[in-house]
C-alpha positions as CSV (number, residue, x, y, z in Angstrom):
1,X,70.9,58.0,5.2
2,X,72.1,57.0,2.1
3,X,70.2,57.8,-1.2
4,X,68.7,55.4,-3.6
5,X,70.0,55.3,-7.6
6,X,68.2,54.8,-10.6
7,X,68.2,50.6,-10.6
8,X,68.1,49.9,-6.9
9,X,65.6,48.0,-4.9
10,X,64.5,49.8,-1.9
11,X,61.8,49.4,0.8
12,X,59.1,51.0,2.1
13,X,55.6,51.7,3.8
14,X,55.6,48.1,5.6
15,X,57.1,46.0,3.2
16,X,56.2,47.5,-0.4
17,X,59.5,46.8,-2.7
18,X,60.1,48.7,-6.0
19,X,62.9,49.4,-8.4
20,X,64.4,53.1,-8.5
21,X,63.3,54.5,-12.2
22,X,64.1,58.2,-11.3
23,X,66.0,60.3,-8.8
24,X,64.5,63.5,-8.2
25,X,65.8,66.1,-5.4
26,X,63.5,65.2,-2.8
27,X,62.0,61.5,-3.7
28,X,62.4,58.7,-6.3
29,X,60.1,57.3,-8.6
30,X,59.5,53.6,-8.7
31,X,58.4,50.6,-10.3
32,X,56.7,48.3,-7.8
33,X,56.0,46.0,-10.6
34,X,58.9,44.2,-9.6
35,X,57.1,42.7,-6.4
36,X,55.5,39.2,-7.2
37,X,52.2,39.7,-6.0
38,X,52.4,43.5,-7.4
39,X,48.7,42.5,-9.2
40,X,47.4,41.3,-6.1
41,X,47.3,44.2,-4.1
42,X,46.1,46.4,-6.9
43,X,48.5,49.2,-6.7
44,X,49.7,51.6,-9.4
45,X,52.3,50.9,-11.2
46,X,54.9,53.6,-10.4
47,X,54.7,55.6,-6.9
48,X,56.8,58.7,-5.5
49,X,58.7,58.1,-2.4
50,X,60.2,60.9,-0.3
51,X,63.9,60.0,0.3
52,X,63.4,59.8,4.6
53,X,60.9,56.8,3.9
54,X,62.5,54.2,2.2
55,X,65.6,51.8,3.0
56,X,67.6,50.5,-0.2
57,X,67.6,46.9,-0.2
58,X,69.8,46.1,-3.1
59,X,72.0,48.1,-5.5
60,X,72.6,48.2,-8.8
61,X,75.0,46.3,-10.4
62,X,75.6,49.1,-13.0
């Protein structure tokens, strides 16, 4: 499994999308504010996600 970076897009719990803001040793911290209907569904607006449950959708381009 390959591990997100700070900037990526990744995916996870059914569909949730979010943009990497910190790598930490076991999980990433991100932003899901990045999802269009992120006000909608009335979530926070960072969330920790263990490295086994996400898939990266999209690097960085840094």
């Amino acid at each position: 499994m390959k591990k997100a970076e700070v900037g990526n897009i990744i995916e996870f719990r059914e569909g949730l999308r979010g943009v990497v803001e910190k790598v930490n040793e076991n999980s990433v911290i991100v932003d899901l504010t990045y999802m269009d209907n992120y006000r909608d569904l009335e979530l926070d607006q960072r969330t920790v996600v263990n490295h086994k449950n996400y898939k990266v959708i999209k690097e960085s381009a840094i």
